[in-house]
N, C-alpha and C positions, 0 to 999 in steps of 0.2 A: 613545469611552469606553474606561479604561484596564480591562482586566482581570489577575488574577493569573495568569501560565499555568503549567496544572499541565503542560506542552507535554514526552510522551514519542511526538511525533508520527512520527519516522522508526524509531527502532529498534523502539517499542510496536506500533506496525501490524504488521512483520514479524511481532513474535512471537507476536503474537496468530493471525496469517494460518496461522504456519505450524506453530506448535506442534502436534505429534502422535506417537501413534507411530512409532514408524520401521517393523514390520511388516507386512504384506500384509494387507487384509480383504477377507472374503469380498466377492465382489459380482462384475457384469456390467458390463463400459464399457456406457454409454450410447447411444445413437442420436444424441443428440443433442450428441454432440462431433464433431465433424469433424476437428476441429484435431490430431487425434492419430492416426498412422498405428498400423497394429498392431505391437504390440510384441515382441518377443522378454520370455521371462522374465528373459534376461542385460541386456536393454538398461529393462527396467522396474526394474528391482534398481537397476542403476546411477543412475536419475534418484532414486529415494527417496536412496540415499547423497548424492546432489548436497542433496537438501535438508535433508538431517540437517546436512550440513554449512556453508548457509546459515544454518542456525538456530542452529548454536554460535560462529558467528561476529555475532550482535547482540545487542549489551548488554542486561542486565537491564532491563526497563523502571523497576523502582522505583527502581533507583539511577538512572537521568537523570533520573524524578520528582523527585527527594530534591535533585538536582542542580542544578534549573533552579525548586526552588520561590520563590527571591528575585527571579526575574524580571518583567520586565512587558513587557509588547505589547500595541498595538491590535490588538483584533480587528476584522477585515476580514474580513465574510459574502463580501464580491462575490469573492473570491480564489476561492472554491469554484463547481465545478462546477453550473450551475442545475439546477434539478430538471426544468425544462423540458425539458434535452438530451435526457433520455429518451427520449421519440417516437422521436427519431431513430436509436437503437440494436437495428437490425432484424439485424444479422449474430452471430452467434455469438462473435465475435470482439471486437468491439467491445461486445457482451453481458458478457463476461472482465474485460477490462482495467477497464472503468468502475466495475463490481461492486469493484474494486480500491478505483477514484477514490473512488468515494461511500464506501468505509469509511474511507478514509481522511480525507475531508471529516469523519463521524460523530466520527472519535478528534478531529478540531481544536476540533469544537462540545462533546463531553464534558470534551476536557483544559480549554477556556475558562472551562467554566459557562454556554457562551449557550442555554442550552435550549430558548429560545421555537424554533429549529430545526431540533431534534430529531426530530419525530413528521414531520414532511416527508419528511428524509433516509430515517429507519427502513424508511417503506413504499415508499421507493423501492430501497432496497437490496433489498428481500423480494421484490418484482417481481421484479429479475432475476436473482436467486436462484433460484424460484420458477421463470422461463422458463429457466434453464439445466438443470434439472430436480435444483435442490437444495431442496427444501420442508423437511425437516427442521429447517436452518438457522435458520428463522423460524416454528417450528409454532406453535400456538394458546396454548401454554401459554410461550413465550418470549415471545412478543408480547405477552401479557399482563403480564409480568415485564417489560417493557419500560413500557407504561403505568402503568403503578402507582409505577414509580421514574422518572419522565421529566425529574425534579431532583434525583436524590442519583449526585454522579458517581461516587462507589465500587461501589455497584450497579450502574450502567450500564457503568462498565468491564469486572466480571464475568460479565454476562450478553454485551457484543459478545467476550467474549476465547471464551466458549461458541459463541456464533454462529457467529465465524471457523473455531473449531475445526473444526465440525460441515465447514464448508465443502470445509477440507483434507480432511478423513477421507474424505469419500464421494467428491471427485475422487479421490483417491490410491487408495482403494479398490476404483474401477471402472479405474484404469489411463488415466484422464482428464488427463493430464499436459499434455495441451496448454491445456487452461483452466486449469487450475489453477497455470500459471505466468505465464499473461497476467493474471491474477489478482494471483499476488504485483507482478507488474512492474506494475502499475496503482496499485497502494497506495505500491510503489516513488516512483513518478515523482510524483506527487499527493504526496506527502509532504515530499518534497525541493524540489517548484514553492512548497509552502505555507510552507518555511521559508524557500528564498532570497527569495519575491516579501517577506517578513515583515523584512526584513531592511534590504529596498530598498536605500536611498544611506545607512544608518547606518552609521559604522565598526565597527573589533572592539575596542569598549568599552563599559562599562558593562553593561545588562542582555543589549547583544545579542552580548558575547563565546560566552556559552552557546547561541546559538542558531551561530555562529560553527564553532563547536565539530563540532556536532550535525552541518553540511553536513560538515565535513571529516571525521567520524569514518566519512564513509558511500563514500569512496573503496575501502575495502575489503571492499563488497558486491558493488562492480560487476564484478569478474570472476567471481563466483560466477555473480552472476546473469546474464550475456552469456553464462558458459559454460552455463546450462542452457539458457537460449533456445536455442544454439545445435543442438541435438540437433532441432529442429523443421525443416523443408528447405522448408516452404512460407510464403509469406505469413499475416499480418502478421509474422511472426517476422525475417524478413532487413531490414525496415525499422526496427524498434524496434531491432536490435543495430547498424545503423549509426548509427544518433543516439545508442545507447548509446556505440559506442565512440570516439565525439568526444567526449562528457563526461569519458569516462577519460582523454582524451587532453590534455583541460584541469584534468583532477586531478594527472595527470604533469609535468606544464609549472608547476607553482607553484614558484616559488623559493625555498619555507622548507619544510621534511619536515613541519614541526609545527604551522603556522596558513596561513590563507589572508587574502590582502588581498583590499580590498574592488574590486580592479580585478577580482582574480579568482573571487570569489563573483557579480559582474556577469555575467561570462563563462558562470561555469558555471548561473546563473538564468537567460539568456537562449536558452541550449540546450536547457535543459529544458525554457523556454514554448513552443520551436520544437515539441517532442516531444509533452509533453503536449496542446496546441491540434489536433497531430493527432488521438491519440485521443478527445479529449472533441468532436471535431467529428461524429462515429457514422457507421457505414454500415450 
């Protein structure tokens, strides 16, 4: 079935994810991060700048809305993450990244209009929200806000851009930096798998120049976001920046500055299934 895509699914996630203040909130890291060694206030400072400056680096989401509204694509449920996988995601880590996937899954089902699987994903994102010890994100009174609009995608865009917010703020607040970049990097890859797999064996013509577009605008997030992972010195972190920095490496390797062919959107979807299959497989 052909749907209209309202598709700002790579740069809208980010900034839904990441948008916040740049300042310090009061709070206590968690118990329940692991993934973040203690900080220096020099070296905490410095990751907030890292993300201020991922953030001014991805396009408005309304303008790629506005952008990509003459387009059409099949939607493909099976492309996203099963809700099933869940069970599987006992580590903290794979708790991060997923929390990423599944929102970014939520922005494919909002940007499409397929609603019928919506309220799936919702309560699954709130789980592990929920077990990373973000409740906020998803209180009683957002959840509700979420039922009541579970078909007008302009509401449900404002209430997840809320959501995410909420996410960012209370990791950056507690000094939680190591989930709350497995986070962005989860929404990252989930995003970029959703548009090359979307893309398949068509060329850069017609509807799917703009989605064409979309992969290659996204070559210059990847050093931002390699260089924050990189500040993390334990696992999963050195395995996601080596897969990271083979994608960059096949961003480097195109032979026109300004579009990608379709040998090398191949290349770089099939790197990313390598990537993303890891983390959607849980530990």
């Amino acid at each position: 079935m052909r749907s209209r895509i309202q598709q700002h699914i790579l740069p809208a996630f980010l900034v839904l994810l990441l948008s916040c203040t740049n300042s310090k909130q009061n709070g206590t890291r968690s118990d329940k991060d692991t993934l973040t060694p203690a900080l220096s206030d020099k070296t905490a400072d410095s990751l907030r700048l890292k993300y201020s400056h991922l953030i001014s680096n991805v396009p408005i989401p309304f303008d790629v809305l506005q952008k990509l509204s003459n387009s059409y694509v099949v939607y493909k449920p099976e492309l996203m993450n099963p809700i099933s996988a869940l069970s599987g995601y006992n580590q903290s880590d794979s708790k991060s990244l997923n929390l990423g996937v599944y929102g970014a899954d939520l922005t494919y089902i909002i940007s499409i209009g397929e609603f019928k699987e919506f309220a799936s994903h919702i309560h699954t994102i709130k789980r592990l929200a929920d077990e990373l010890g973000i409740p906020t994100a998803f209180d009683e009174g957002t959840m509700v806000r979420y039922n009541l609009n579970e078909t007008n995608r302009d509401t449900l865009q404002n209430v997840m851009y809320h959501s995410y917010h909420e996410i960012d703020r209370t990791l950056k607040a507690n000094d939680r930096f190591g989930m709350a970049a497995l986070v962005v990097c989860g929404g990252w890859i989930e995003s970029l798998y959703l548009t090359t797999q979307t893309i398949g064996n068509n060329d850069n013509s017609g509807s799917y120049s703009e989605l064409y577009n979309l992969v290659f605008e996204q070559r210059k997030h990847l050093p931002n976001l390699i260089n924050l992972l990189n500040d993390f010195k334990i696992p999963p972190f050195g395995k996601i920046i080596t897969s990271l920095e083979k994608v960059r490496k096949l961003y480097a390797s195109s032979t026109d500055n300004n579009h990608l062919s379709l040998e090398e959107v191949k290349a770089i979807s099939e790197e990313v299934a390598k990537l993303r299959m890891e983390i959607t497989h849980g530990s």
